[in-house]
Every structure is written in C-alpha cells, then in structure tokens.
SETIPA-659993 format. One record per residue (C-alpha): x, y, z; residue in three letters. Coordinates in pm, whole numbers, plus 50000, padded with zeros to 5 digits. Last residue first. Layout:
       X       Y       Z   rest
       X       Y       Z    ALA
...
This chain:
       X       Y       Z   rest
   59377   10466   74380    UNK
   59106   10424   74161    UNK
   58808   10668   74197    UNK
   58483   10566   74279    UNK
   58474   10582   74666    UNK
   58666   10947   74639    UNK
   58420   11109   74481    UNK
   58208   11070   74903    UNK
   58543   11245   75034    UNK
   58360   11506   75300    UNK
   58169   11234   75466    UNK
   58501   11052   75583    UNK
   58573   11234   75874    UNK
   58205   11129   76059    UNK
   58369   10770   76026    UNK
   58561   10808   76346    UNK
   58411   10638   76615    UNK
   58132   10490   76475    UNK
   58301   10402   76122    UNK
   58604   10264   76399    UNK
   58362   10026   76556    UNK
   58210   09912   76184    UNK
   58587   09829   76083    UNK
   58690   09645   76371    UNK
   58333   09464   76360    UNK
   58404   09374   76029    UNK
   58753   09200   76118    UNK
   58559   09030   76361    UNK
   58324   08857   76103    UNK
   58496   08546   76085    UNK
   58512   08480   76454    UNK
   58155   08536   76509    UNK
   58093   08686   76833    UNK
   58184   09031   76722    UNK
   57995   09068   76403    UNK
   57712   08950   76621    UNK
   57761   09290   76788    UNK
   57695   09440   76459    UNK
   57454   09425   76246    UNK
   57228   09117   76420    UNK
   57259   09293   76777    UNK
   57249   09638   76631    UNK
   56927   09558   76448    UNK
   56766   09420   76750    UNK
   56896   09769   76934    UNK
   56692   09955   76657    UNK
   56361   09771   76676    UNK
   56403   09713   77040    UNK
   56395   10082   77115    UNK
   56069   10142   76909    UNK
   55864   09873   77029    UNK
   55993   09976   77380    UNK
   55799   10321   77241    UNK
   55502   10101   77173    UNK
   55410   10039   77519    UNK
   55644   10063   77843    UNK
   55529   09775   78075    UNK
   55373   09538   77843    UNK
   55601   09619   77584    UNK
   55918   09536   77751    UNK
   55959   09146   77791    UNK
   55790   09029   77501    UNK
   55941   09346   77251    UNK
   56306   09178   77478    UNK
   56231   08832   77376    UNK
   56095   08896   76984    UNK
   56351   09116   76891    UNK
   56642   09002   77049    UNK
   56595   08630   76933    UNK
   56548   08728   76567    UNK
   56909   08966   76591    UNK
   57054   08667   76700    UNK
   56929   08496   76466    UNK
   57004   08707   76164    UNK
   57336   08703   76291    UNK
   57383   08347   76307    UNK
   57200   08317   75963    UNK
   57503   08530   75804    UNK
   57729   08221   75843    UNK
   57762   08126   75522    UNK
   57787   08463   75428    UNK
   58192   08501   75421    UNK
   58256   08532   75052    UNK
   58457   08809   75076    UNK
   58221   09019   74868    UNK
   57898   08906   75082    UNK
   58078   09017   75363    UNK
   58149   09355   75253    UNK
   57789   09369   75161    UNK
   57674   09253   75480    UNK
   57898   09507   75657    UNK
   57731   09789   75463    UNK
   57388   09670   75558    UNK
   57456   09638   75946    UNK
   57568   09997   76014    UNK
   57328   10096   75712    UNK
   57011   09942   75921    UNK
   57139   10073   76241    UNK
   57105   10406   76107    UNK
   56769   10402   75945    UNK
   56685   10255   76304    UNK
   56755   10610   76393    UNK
   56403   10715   76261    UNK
   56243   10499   76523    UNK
   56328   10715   76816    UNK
   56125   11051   76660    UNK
   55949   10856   76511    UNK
   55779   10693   76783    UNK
   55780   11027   76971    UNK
   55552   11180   76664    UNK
   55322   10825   76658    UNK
   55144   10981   76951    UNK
   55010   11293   76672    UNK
   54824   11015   76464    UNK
   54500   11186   76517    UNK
   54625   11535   76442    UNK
   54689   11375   76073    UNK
   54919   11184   75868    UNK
   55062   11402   75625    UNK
   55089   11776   75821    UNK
   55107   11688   76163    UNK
   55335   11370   76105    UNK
   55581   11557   75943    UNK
   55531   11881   76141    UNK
   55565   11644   76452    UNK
   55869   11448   76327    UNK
   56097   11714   76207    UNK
   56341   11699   76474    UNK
   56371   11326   76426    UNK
   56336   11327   76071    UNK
   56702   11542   76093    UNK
   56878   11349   76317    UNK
   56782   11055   76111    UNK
   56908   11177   75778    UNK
   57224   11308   75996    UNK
   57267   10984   76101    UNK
   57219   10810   75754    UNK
   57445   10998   75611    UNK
   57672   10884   75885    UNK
   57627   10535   75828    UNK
   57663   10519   75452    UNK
   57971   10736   75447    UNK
   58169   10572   75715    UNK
   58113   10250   75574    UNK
   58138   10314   75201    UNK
   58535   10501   75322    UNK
   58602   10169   75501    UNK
   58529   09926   75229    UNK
   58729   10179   75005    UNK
   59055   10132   75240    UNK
   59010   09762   75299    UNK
   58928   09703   74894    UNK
   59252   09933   74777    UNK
   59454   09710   75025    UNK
   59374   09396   74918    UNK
   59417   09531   74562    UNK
   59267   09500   74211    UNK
   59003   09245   74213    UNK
   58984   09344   74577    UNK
   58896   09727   74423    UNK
   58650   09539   74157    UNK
   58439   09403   74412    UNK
   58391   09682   74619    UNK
   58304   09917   74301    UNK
   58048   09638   74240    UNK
   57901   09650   74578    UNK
   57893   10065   74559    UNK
   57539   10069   74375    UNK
   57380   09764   74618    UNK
   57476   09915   74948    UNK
   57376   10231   74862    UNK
   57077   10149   74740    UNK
   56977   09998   75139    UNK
   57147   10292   75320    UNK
   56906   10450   75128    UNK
   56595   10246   75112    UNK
   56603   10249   75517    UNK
   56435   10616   75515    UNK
   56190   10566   75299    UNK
   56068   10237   75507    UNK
   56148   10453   75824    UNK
   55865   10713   75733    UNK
   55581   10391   75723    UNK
   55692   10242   76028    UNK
   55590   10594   76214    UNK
   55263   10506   76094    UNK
   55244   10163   76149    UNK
   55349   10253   76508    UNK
   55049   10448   76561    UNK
   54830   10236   76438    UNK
   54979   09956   76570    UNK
   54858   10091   76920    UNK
   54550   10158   76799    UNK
   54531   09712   76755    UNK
   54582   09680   77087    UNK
   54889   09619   77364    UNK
   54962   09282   77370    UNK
   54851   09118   77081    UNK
   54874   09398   76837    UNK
   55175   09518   76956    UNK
   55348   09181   76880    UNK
   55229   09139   76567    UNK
   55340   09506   76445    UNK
   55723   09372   76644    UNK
   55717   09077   76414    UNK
   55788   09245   76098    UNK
   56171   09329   76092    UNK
   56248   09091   76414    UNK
   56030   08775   76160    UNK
   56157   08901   75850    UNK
   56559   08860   75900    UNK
   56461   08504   76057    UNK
   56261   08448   75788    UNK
   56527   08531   75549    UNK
   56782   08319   75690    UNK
   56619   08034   75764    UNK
   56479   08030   75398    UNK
   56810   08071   75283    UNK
   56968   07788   75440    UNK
   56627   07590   75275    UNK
   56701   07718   74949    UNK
   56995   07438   74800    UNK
   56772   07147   74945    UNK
   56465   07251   74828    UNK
   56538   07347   74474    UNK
   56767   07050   74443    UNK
   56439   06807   74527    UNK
   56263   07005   74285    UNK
   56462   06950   74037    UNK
   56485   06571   74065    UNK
   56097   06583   74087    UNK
   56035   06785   73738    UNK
   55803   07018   73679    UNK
   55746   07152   73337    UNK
   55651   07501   73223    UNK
   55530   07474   72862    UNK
   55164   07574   72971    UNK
   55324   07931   73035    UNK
   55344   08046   72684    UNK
   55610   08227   72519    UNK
   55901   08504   72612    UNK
   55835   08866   72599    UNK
   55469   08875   72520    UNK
   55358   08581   72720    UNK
   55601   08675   73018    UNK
   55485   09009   73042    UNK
   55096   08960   73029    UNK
   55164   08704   73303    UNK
   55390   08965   73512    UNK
   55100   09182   73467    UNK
   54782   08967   73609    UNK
   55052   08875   73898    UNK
   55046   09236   73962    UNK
   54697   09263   73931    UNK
   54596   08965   74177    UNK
   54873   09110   74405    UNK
   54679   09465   74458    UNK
   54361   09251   74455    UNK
   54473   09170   74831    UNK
   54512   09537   74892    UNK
   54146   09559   74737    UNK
   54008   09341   74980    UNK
   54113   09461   75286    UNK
   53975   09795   75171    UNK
   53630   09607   75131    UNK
   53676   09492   75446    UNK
   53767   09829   75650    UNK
   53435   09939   75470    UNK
   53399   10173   75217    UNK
   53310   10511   75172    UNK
   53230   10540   74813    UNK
   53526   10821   74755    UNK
   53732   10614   74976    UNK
   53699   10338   74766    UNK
   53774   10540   74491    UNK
   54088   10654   74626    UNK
   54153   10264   74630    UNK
   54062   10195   74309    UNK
   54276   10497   74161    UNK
   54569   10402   74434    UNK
   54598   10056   74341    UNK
   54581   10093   73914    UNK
   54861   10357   73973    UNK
   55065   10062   74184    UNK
   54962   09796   73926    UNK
   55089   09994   73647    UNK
   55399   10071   73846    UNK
   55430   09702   73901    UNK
   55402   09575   73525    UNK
   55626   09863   73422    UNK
   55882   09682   73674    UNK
   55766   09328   73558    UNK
   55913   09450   73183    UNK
   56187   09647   73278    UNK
   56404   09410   73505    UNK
   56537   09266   73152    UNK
   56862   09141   73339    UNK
   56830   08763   73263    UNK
   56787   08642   73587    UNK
   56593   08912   73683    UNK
   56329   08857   73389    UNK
   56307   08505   73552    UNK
   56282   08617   73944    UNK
   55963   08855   73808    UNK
   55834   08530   73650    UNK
   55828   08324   73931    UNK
   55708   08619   74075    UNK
   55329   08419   73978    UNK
   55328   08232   74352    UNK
   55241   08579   74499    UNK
   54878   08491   74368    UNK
   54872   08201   74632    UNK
   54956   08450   74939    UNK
   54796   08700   74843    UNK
   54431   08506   74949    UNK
   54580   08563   75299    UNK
   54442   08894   75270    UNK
   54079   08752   75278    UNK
   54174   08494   75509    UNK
   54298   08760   75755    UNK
   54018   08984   75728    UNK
   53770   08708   75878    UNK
   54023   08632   76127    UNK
   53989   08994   76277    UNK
   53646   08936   76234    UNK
   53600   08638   76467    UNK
   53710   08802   76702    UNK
   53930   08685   77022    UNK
   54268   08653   76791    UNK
   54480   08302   76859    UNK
   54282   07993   76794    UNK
   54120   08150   76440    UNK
   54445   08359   76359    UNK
   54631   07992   76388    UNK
   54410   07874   76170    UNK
   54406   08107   75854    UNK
   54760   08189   75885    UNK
   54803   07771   75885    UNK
   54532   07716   75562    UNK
   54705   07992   75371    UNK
   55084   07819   75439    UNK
   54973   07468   75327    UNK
   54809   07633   74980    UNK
   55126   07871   74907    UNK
   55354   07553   75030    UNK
   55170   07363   74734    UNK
   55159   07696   74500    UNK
   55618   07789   74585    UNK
   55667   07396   74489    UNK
   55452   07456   74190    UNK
   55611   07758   74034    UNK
   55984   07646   74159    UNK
   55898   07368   73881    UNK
   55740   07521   73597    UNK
   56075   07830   73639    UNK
   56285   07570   73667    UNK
   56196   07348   73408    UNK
   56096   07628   73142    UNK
   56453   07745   73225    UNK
   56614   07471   73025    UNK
   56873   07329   73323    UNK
   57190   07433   73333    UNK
   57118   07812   73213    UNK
   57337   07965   73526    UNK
   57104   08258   73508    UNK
   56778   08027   73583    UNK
   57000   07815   73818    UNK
   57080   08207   74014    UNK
   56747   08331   74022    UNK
   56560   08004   74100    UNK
   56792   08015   74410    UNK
   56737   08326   74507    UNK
   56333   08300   74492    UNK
   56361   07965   74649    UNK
   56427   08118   74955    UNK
   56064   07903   75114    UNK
   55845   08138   74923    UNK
   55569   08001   75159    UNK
   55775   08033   75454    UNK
   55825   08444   75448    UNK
   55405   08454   75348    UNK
   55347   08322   75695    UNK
   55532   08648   75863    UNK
   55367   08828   75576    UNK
   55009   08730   75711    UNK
   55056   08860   76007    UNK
   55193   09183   75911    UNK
   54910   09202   75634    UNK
   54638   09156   75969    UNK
   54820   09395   76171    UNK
   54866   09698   75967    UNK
   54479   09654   75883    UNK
   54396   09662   76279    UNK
   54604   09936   76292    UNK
   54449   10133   76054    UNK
   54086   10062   76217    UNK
   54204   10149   76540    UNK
   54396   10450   76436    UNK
   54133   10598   76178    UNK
   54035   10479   75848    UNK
   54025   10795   75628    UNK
   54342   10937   75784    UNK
   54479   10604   75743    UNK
   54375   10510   75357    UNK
   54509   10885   75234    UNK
   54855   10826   75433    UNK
   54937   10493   75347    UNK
   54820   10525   74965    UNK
   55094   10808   74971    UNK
   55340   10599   75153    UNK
   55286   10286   74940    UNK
   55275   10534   74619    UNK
   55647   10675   74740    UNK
   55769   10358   74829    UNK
   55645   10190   74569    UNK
   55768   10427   74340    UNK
   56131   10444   74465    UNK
   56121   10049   74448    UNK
   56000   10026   74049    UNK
   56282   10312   73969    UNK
   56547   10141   74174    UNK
   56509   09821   73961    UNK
   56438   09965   73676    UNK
   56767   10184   73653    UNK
   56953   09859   73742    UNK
   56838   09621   73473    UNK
   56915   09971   73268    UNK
   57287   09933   73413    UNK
   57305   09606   73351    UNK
   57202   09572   73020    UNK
   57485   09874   72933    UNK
   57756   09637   73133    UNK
   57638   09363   72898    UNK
   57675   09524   72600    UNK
   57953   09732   72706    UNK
   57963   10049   72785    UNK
   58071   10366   72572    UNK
   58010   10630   72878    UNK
   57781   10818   72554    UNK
   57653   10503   72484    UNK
   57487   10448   72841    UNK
   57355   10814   72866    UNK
   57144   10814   72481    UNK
   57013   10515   72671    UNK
   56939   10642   73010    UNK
   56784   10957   72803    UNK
   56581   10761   72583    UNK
   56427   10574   72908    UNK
C-alpha cells in the first residue's frame, strides 16, 4: 500500500484521481484473491469430496444463487449511485435498501427452500439447500460494501474479504483435516458470508458510526424499487444463462456430471477476469478520447476491441492445449472427463471479451437502455438449446451452449438491435481483422 502511494504522488494526481486509483487497486486486489483462494479452496475441497459429492455442492450454491439474483433485486447499483449523488442523507438509503434487500432476503429463502422440496427426489439435497440458503439473509449486510463504493474507500470491505477468504480456507482445510461431512462443508461456505458480513459491520462502525441510525423511509423505498427493477431484469437474466447451465446438468444428467463441469467452470472464472479488468481499466481512456474526438473514440474503441478479444484467444488456445496437465496435476485423475470440457469451455473466455468490450463502448455512448434485450436473448439461448441438447450429448452441449449463448447476447443481438449495429460493425471487423492490432497495445493510452 506504501508503494501505490509513494506511486500516486510521484504521477502528481489529483485528490480525487489519487482516491480513485487506490479505490481501484482494492478493487482488483480483493477479486484476484478470490479468485485465486476460490480456486485453491476449489481444488483441495473437490479432490477430498469426490465428483458426486462435488457436484452435488456445485449444484446446491448454483441453485441458490439463481434465487439470491432476485433477492438483491439491482438495488445494489442504484443504492450506489443515490448514496454518491448525496440527495438523500445516506443513513436513509443505506437503512432503507437494508430492509427492502432482508424482506425479499426472507421471501426469496422460503421459495429456494420450496421449490428444491417439490423439485429434487431427496430429501437431502433440500436439506443442504436450506442450509446454504441461510446466505442469502447475511448477504443483506453489502449494504455497506455498496456504501464504501460510493465513496471510493473500497479498502476497508476489501481487507474485510481477504480476511474472510484466509479465515475460509483455514476452517475449511481443517475440516478436511477432521474429515467432515458434505454437510458440515455446506455449512462452512454458508459461514463464509456470516464472516464477511461480520467484517463489513466491524468496518462500518469504525469508519463511519453506528448502524441503529439507519432509517427507512417508504417514499425511498418506493424510488429504490422503481429505479432498480430494469436492472434487476437485467442482471438476472445475465445470471440465469451464466449459472443456469450447473442447474440444468444436475437435473438432467446427475449431480457427477456437475462435477465435472464445476471443475472446468472453475479455470474459466480466471480466465473471464481478464477480458473483464480490461474492460473496466480502458473505460475511462474511452471516455476521455470522445471527450476529445469522435474520431479519436472510434479509432481507440476499435484498437480495445481487437486487443481484448484476441488476447483472450490466444489465452484460450493456450488452456485448451494445456487442459489435461492442468486438470491432471490440480484437480485430480478423477476429474480427468472435465479435460474435454475445458478444453471447449476455455473459449468462452473469448466470447466473454467479444461481448464485454462492446458493453463498455455502449455504456460510454449512453446506449444501455436496451442492454436487457441482449441479456435476453442470450437467457433464452441458454436455457432452450442446454434443454434441448443435454439429454442427448451430456455436459459437452453444456459446454457449446455456454459460449454460443454468450455470442447470441455479445454479439448477434448487437445486430438485431438497431442501436447497437454500429457495434456489431466494429466487433465483425475485431474478428476479422483485429489479430493486427495486438502488436500496438501503448498505443490505447496515448493521445492522438
């Protein structure tokens, strides 16, 4: 942290620039080591665990996430941006999103709890369901991360996470050590929220004040709703054909059978976070070039393009050749079947950027309004064609439909919507041509 500052007043920033620049710094630092740490944990709890046993844990916290998508209900943007706006006193908002976001906690719990009991065969499977369900209602407390966002000081609920991510893997290795049950495991994922909440508490009343002066108030909450509800389409469909295929295996194929996918999943989560950083550090050079010139903006937009997708290619390519030693060596002989999985699934990383870049550039012109159509589409894909082929060709039609759903939302729906053609000019010629570009990466931050 002395070294990012001693960094920041050497470039001579700004106050503000300098804030966000650390705000920044956390923010990548906290996701890097959740990846990492969820990848490690992954690895040590599945080789202990087994396929079946694996899978059936992959599928019980993918069910419940679908849930968890409507409980949060897109306020989490929303509370953001009023909270940073400073129209209302943020004890207000932050008192009121709190208990919107603990009654549709409480609604959504009792429906994962009830649908699992009509739709799974065992009772068990449900069993593990309402214990993980149980993260649902602690969740609620990011209330507080979304405050610290809204006023850049991403450090404090970041060192909250890492401790909680450290505090994870000791209790689970433990676990391990004590050979405990698939429940018991269950259990301590759940307690993974009850210690993160624990920290963003610990945060908030050091940092800021006391949470008993949260107030709700009705004529807030009715805004709240209203302004989040586009984006709670929006996100659940984005986290229903990102989530929904782990569901989908489970209840047509088996719960092995997500196993081996979850694995493979697991690889493509590091993989995404690039095209995904990428997007987010060159936004504000994007921003700044249309400040400047139409042109400038067209010509960087199509340089970010080209370079995000075809690093991500030949980051694919190359986990696809690699798969069985990776898999071999991390996960285990027993998850050898997820090597073809990966070896398909990897290139999703791909799809990801080809869609990721364009939502930047359309985020920057202003133009998301209609970003739900192409999360819809993409929704629709997903779930139809996973219905239609993985009956007949397993989890590798898993596989397929995860990357051709995100071409469908990324980019052919750039086509169908008429303000989002010029995109799919520009994403067409990245796929064509873009490979030219990956020798003039400098040239993305330079003026013209």
């Amino acid at each position: 942290m002395a070294l990012l500052t001693r960094l920041t007043r050497f470039l001579n920033l700004s106050s503000t620039k300098e804030a966000i620049v650390q705000n920044l710094f956390w923010a990548v630092l906290g996701k890097i080591v959740s990846l990492l740490s969820g990848l490690l944990v992954g690895i040590i709890v599945a080789r202990y665990l087994g396929p079946e046993q694996y899978g059936l844990m992959d599928y019980v916290i993918s069910y419940v996430f679908l849930f968890q998508s409507f409980a949060i209900f897109g306020l989490d943007g929303i509370e953001i941006r009023e909270e940073a706006r400073g129209h209302e006193p943020f004890p207000v908002i932050i008192g009121t999103a709190f208990t919107l976001k603990v009654v549709l906690a409480m609604i959504f719990m009792a429906a994962v709890i009830i649908t699992s009991w009509f739709m799974e065969a065992d009772g068990y499977t449900t069993l593990l369901v309402a214990v993980y369900s149980l993260s649902i209602v602690f969740n609620t407390l990011g209330v507080i991360r979304n405050y610290f966002t809204a006023i850049v000081q991403n450090e404090y609920v970041v060192k909250a996470e890492i401790a909680r991510t450290l505090i994870g893997i000791v209790i689970k290795v433990a676990l391990l050590l004590c050979h405990a049950s698939l429940t018991i495991f269950m259990v301590a994922y759940m307690f993974d929220f009850v210690l993160v909440a624990s920290g963003y508490v610990m945060a908030y009343r050091s940092k800021v004040g006391r949470i008993r002066d949260w107030r709700f108030d009705a004529d807030v909450a009715r805004y709240l709703l209203r302004e989040s509800f586009p984006l709670l389409l929006t996100n659940v469909a984005v986290i229903v054909y990102q989530r929904i295929d782990h569901v989908m295996i489970g209840q047509m194929i088996d719960k092995v059978a997500v196993g081996y996918y979850s694995v493979a999943s697991r690889f493509v989560e590091v993989l995404i976070y690039i095209p995904m950083m990428l997007a987010q550090t060159i936004t504000p050079v994007l921003v700044s070039a249309r400040e400047r010139s139409e042109q400038e903006y067209i010509h960087k937009g199509q340089q970010f393009m080209n370079l995000s997708l075809w690093s991500s290619f030949l980051v694919a390519g190359l986990t696809s050749l690699l798969s069985y030693w990776v898999v071999r060596y991390t996960f285990g002989t027993e998850y050898l079947p997820a090597v073809a999985v990966l070896q398909v699934l990897s290139f999703k990383a791909a799809s990801v950027a080809l869609s990721n870049t364009a939502g930047a550039m359309l985020v920057t012109e202003g133009l998301q309004r209609w970003a739900i159509l192409r999360d819809g589409l993409g929704c629709i894909v997903c779930v139809v064609l996973n219905y239609l082929l993985l009956p007949r060709y397993g989890i590798m039609a898993a596989a397929f439909v995860a990357i051709a759903s995100n071409v469908a939302a990324g980019y052919l729906a750039d086509a169908l919507i008429p303000a989002y053609r010029h995109l799919f000019v520009r994403q067409t010629k990245a796929l064509l041509l873009g490979w030219r570009d990956m020798a003039h990466v400098l040239d993305l931050f330079k003026r013209n």
